[in-house]
C-alpha positions in Angstrom: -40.8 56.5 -7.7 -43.4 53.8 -7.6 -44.6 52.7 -4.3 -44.8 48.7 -4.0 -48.3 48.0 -3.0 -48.9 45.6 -0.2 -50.3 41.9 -1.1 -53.4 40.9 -0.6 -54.8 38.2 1.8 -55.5 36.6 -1.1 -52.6 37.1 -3.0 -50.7 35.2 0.0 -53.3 32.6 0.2 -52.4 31.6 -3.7 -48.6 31.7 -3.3 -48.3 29.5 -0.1 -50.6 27.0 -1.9 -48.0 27.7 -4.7 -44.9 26.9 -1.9 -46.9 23.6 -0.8 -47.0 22.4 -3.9 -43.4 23.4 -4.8 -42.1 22.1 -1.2 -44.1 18.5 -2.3 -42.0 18.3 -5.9 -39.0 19.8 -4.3 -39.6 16.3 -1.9 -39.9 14.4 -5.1 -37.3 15.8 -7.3 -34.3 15.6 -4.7 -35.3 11.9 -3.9 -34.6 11.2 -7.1 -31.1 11.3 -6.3 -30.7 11.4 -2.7 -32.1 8.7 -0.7 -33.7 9.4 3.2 -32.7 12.4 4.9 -36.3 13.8 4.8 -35.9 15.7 8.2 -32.5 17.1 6.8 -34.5 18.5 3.7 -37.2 19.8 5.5 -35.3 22.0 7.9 -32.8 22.9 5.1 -35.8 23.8 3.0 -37.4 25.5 6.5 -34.7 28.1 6.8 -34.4 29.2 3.0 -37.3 30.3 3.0 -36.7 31.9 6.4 -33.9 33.9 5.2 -31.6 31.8 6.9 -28.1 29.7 6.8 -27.8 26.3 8.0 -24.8 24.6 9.1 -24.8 20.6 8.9 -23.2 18.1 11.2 -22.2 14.8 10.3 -19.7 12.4 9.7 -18.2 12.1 5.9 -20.0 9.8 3.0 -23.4 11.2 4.5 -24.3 12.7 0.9 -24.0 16.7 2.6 -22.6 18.1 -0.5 -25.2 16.1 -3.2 -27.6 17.1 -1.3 -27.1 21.0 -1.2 -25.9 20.9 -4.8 -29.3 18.9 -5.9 -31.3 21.6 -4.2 -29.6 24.1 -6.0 -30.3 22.5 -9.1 -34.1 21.8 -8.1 -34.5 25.4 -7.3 -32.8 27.3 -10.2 -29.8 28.6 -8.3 -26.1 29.3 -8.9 -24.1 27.1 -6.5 -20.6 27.3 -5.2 -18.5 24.6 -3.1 -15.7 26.2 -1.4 -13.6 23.6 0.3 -12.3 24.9 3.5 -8.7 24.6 4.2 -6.1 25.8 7.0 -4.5 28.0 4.2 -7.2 29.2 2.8 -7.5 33.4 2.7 -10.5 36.0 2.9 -9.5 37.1 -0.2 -9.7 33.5 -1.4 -13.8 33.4 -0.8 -14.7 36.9 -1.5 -12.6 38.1 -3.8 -9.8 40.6 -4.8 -8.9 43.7 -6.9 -6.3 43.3 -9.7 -4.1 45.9 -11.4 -5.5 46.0 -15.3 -4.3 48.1 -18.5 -6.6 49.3 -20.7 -5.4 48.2 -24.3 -6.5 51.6 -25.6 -5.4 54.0 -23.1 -2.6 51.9 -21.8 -4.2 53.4 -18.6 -4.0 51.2 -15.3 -7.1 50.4 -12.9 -7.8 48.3 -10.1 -10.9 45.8 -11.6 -12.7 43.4 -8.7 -12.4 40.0 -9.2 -15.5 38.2 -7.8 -14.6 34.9 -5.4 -17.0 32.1 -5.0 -19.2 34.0 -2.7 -21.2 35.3 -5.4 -23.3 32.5 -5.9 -27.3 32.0 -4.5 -26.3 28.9 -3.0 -22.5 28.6 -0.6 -21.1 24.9 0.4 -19.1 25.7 3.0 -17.4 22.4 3.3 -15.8 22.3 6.7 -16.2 25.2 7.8 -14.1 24.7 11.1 -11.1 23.9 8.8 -10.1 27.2 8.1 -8.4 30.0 10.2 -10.9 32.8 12.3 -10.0 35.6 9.6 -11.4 33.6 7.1 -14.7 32.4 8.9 -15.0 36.0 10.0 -15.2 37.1 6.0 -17.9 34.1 5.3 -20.1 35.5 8.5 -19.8 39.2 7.3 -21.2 37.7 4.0 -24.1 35.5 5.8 -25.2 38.6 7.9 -24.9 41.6 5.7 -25.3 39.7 2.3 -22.4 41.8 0.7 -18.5 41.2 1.0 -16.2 44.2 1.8 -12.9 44.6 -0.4 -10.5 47.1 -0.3 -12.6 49.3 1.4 -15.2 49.2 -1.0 -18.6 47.2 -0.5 -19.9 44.8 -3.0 -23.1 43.4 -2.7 -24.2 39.5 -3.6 -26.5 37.5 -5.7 -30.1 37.1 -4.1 -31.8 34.9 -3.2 -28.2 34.1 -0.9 -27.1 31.3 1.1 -25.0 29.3 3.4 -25.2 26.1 4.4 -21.6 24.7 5.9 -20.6 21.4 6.8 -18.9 20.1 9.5 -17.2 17.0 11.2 -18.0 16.2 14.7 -15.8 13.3 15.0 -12.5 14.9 14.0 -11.3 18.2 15.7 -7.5 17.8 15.5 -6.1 20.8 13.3 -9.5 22.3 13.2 -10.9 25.8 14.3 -14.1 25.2 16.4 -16.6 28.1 15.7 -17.2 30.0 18.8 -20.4 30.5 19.7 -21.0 34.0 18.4 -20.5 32.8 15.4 -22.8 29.7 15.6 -25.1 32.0 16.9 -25.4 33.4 13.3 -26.6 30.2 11.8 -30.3 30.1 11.9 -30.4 26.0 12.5 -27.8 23.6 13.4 -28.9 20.1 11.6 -27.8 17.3 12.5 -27.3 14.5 9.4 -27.5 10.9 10.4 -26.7 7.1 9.2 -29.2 6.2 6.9 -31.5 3.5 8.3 -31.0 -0.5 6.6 -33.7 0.0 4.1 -32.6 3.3 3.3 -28.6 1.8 2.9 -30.2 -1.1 0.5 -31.9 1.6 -1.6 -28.4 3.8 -1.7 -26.1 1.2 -3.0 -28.9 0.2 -5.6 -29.1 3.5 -6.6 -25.5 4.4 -7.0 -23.5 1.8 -8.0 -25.3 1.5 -11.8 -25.3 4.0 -15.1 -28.3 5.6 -14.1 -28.4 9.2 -14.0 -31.6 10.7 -12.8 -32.5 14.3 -14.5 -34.1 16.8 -12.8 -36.8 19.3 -13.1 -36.5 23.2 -11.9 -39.2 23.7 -9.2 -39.1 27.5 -8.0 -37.1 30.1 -9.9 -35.2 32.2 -7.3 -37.0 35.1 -8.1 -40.2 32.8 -6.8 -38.4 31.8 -3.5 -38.0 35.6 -2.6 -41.2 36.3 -3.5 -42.3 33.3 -1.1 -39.8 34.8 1.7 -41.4 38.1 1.5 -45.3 36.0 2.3 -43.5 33.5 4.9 -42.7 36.8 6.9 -46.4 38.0 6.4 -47.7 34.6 8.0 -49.5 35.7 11.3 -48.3 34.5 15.1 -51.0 35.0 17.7 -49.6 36.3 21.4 -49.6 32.6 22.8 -47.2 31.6 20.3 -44.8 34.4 20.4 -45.0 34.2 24.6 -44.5 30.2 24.2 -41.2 30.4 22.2 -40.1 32.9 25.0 -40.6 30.7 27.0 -38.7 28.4 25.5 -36.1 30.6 24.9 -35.4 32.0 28.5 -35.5 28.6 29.9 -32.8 27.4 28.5 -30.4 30.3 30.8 -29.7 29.4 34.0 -29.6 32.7 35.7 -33.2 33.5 34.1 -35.9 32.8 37.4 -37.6 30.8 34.4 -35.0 28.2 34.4 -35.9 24.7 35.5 -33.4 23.1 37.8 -32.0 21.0 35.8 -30.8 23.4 33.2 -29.4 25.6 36.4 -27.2 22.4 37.3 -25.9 21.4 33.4 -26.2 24.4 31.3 -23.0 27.1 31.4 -24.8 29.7 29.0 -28.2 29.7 27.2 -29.6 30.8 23.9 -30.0 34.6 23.2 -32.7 36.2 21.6 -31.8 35.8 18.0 -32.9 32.3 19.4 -36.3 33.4 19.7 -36.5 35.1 16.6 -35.6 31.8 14.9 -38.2 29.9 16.8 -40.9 32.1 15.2 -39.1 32.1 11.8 -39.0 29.0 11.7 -42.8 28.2 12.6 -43.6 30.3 10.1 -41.7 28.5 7.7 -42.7 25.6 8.8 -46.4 26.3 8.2 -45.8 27.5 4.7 -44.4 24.4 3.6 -48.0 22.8 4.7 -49.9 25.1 3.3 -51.3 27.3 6.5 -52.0 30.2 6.5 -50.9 30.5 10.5 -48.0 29.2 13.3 -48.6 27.3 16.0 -46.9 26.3 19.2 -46.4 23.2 17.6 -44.3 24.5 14.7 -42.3 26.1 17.4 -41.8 22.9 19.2 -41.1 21.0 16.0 -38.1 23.5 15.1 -36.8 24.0 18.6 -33.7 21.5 18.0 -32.2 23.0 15.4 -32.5 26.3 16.5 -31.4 25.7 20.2 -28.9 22.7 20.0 -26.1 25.3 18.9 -27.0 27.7 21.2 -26.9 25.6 24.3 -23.4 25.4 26.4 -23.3 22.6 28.9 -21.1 22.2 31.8 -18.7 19.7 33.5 -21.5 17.8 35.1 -24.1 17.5 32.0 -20.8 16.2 30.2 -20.3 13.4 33.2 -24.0 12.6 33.0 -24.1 12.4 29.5 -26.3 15.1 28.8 -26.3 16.8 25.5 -28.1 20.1 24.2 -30.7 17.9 22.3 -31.7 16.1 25.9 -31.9 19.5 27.4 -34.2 21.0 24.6 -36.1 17.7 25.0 -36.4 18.0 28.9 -38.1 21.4 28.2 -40.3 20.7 25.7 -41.8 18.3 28.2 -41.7 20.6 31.2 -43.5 23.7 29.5 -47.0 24.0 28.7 -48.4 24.3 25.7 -52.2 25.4 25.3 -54.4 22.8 24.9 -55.6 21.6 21.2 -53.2 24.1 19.5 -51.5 21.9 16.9 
């Protein structure tokens, strides 16, 4: 059995210069087609390489679905959009054994069929469309990377993602994700209007013949590769103790908790939180080419790591006050040491 020998300093050095440069054509190639949305790309980009799943929130016509099918195509992936629907089945998205006579032996065997889970790369389009049984099989999937049918395991492709889709503006007929299951998404990002320039630029782009080919950046052998040296990034204490921090704030019955957060939050973010904080600052420093996370990279990732995890009460909803202001209110009120950025 051969032992996998550990990379070198060096050897990580070279392939997050290689992600830097990958991350800037990734940038390039995907605006080739999809205009704006550069935060949404980053923090899509920010948990693959994290090893984690995304779920995206806004309203239809937002270009959710091009987008996560041009990155596919950027990075060399198989992709699969499975349209959620209230009649839609487990066996629909994972897959199901068939009944199958052998020509020869005119024997009979139960063969797998593989569903549209075995891909790199999962559209979950409205996600909250379908029934608990079959959000439960997609989770299983996101957190074990493998599908269970008929008792029998089946593992998926890797590199493997999710990165679902849904509507905050329409909730009739829909099942809302608890928050266990949110839980399991490593960000929550939130896709916006473009802005008036950016609108201009969309309708020039997409009403004409054009059609914009594009290059393969990373192979997905290369992105696990890349996973493997964003985990290897170094955190010093501070960091790790500041995204605590952050973390325990946000629970009420924590004696960290400001007041504020006593008075509007129900429930807070759990440690998976916290792991995603430093995950994510990790990721985040690849992508520019450091070799180390800062608090910074913490605070930049805090949003979509803590929005979802965040349950406000009556009186936050009468003032107004969402998770995004409450993660905002505490990246104000704790400290940060001085000139790490």
């Amino acid at each position: 059995m051969t032992v996998p020998v550990p990379s070198t300093a060096t050897e990580d050095e070279a392939r997050l210069q290689q992600l830097h440069k990958g991350y800037q054509t990734i940038r390039e190639q995907i605006g080739r087609v999809v205009i704006g949305q550069e935060r949404v790309i980053d923090e899509m980009l920010m948990a693959i390489f994290a090893r984690g799943h995304c779920i995206l929130v806004g309203v239809p016509g937002l270009a959710k679905t091009l987008l996560v099918s041009t990155l596919a195509k950027v990075l060399s992936l198989s992709f699969k959009r499975i349209q959620f629907t209230p009649d839609l089945m487990p066996a629909d998205i994972t897959g199901t054994e068939i009944i199958q006579e052998d020509p020869v032996t005119r024997e009979r065997r139960f063969i797998f069929l593989r569903g549209p889970l075995f891909a790199n790369m999962i559209l979950a389009d409205e996600i909250n469309r379908t029934p608990p049984k079959t959000q439960a099989a997609l989770l299983e999937a996101m957190q074990e990377h493998r599908v269970t049918v008929g008792g029998q395991p089946h593992a998926l492709a890797e590199p493997f993602f999710v990165l679902a889709t849904q509507n905050p503006i329409e909730q009739e007929g829909t099942y809302p994700l608890p928050e266990a299951q949110l839980d399991r998404f490593m960000f929550m990002v939130v896709v916006g209007y473009p802005s008036a320039a950016e609108e201009l630029a969309i309708m020039k782009a997409t009403t004409g013949a054009v059609h914009n080919e594009l290059a393969v950046t990373l192979t997905g052998e290369e992105i696990m590769a890349l996973q493997d040296t964003v985990r290897r990034i170094p955190v010093g204490d501070h960091v790790f103790e500041y995204a605590a921090a952050l973390t325990r704030a946000t629970r009420p019955a924590e004696p960290e908790a400001p007041d504020f957060v006593r008075s509007c939050v129900s429930w807070g973010a759990g440690p998976r939180a916290s792991q995603y904080l430093i995950l994510g600052a990790k990721a985040r420093a690849a992508l520019s080419g450091r070799l180390y996370a800062t608090t910074q990279d913490v605070a930049e990732v805090a949003l979509p790591v803590l929005r979802h995890r965040i349950l406000t009460n009556f009186n936050a909803e009468a003032d107004n006050i969402t998770p995004d202001i409450v993660v905002q209110k505490l990246l104000e009120k704790i400290p940060r040491p001085a000139g790490d950025r």
